[in-house]
C-alpha positions, 0 to 999 in steps of 0.5 A: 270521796273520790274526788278528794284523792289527788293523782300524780302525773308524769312530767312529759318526756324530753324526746330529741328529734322529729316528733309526730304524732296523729290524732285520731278522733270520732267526732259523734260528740262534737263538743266533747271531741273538740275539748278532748282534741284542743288538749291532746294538741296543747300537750302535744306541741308543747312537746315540739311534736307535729301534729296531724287530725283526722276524723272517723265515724265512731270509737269502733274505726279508731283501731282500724284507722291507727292500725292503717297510718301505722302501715305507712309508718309515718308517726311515731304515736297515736292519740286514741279519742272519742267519747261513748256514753252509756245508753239503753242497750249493751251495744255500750258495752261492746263498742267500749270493749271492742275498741279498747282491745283494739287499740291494746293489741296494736300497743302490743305489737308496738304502736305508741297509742295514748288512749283518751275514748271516754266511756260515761255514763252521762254527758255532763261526765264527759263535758267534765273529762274533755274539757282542757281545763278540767280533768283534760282527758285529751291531753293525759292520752296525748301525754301517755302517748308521749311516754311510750315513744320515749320508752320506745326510742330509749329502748330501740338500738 
């Protein structure tokens, strides 16, 4: 049934000026990361933005990693991705939850993070979401990130 319900996306913002964004990827899943960043990018730089990669040991670093680069100041947003498949004990659980609360506290304290960590139940449900042809999940949180630094930068004196 759900399939059958068409969502609406935003068109991406027109942001004047530099423009720089990092990625920050796990890479545990190597194929679906690699769909999930060929999306984020192709949204990014049809945005103009400069892109920068770097890759972390899992979804539980992504927050630290983000929370670092932020330190320096050299991005305007993040692009959160990685991909956490349900397995046979609650470890799942934590580490969705852990890391998404993670990257919402540094949203709260104004970092521009678009978050694209799958959390599925199987691979074949995260073949689906990273793929830039499919539901191109890498490129929504790109796009997300996009639109909190528009709102940023409208919103700043």
């Amino acid at each position: 049934m759900a399939a059958s319900i068409e969502h609406h996306q935003l068109p991406l913002p027109r942001i004047d000026g530099n423009l720089r964004l990092l990625i920050v990827v796990a890479p545990y899943y190597r194929q679906v990361a690699d769909g999930l960043v060929a999306g984020a990018r192709a949204v990014a730089e049809s945005a103009g933005a400069e892109v920068d990669l770097v890759e972390v040991p899992g979804a539980l670093e992504i927050p630290t990693a983000i929370a670092l680069a932020a330190a320096g100041d050299l991005y305007d947003g993040y692009v959160a991705l990685g991909c956490v498949v349900r397995g046979e004990t609650t470890h799942y659980d934590t580490v969705c939850n852990d890391s998404s609360r993670g990257l919402t506290l540094l949203g709260l304290q104004g970092q521009c993070i678009g978050n694209g960590i799958l959390t599925v139940e199987n691979l074949p449900q995260a073949e689906v979401r990273a793929d830039p042809q499919g539901q191109n999940k890498g490129g929504g949180a790109a796009a997300a990130a996009l639109h909190l630094i528009a709102l940023k930068r409208r919103w700043q004196v």
